[in-house]
C-alpha positions, 0 to 999 in steps of 0.5 A: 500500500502506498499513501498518498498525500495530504489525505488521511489514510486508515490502517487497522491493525489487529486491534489498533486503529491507524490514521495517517496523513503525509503533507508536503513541507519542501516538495519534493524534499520532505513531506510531514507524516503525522501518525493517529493512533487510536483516535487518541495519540498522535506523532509526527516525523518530517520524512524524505519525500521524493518517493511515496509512503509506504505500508508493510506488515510483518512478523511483529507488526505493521510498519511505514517506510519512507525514501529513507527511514522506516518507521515501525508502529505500535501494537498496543495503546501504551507504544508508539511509533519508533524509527527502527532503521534510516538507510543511505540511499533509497528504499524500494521494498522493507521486509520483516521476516527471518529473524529480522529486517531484509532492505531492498536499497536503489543499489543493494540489499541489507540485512539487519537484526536488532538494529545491526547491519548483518549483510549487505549486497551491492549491486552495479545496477539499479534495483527496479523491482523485487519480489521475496520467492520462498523462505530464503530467496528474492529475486531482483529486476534490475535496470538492464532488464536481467533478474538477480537472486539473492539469499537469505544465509543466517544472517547474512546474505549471498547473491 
């Protein structure tokens, strides 16, 4: 799910109720997320904002990436929001699952558990799409139209 701007968007998650809405402050540099919960409590980030939010959800919860931060989202009314990663280059995709965090970046994937780096690819291409396939793979498209594969090793990765 991609949200767009200026329009409050409701996410529910198991018990919890999301809204969230993305103003611009600095098109195309920034855009202002502000994160209800609940109806009740609200926080806002200043967030990068030349590629669009987006919404995941994983093995502990739901979460929102920006162009260069994700931001996981509280499971219960006491929680909030919490900027779990913050990348160096753009994120496509954000996946929770083996343990950990897996990045597909414009130009590499990363492997993060518990807030550490684990594994890095880097590619001499740019990474156009990415789908995960089975348990321990994901297979990229890259920007001269050939597939790459990547796999999840431990904590680690191989490609």
């Amino acid at each position: 799910m991609i949200l767009d701007a200026e329009r409050e968007t409701v996410l529910v998650s198991g018990r919890r109720l999301f809204g969230v809405r993305v103003a611009p402050i600095d098109p195309p540099r920034s855009v202002r997320v502000t994160i209800v919960l609940d109806g009740r409590f609200e926080w806002t980030f200043d967030q990068a904002g030349w590629r669009p939010l987006a919404v995941g959800v994983g093995e502990s919860g739901t979460f929102l990436w920006s162009a260069r931060e994700l931001i996981t989202l509280p499971v219960d009314a006491d929680g909030a929001p919490v900027v779990e990663f913050v990348a160096d280059e753009d994120l496509l995709a954000v996946f929770e699952g083996a343990g950990g965090w897996v990045f597909v970046c414009e130009t590499s994937v990363r492997r993060v558990i518990g807030r550490r780096e684990t594994g890095r690819l880097e590619f001499d291409a740019v990474i156009e799409s990415c789908l995960w396939v089975s348990d321990d793979e994901i297979v990229l498209r890259v920007d001269d139209g050939s597939e790459r594969r990547v796999f999840l090793r431990g904590v680690g990765l191989d490609g």
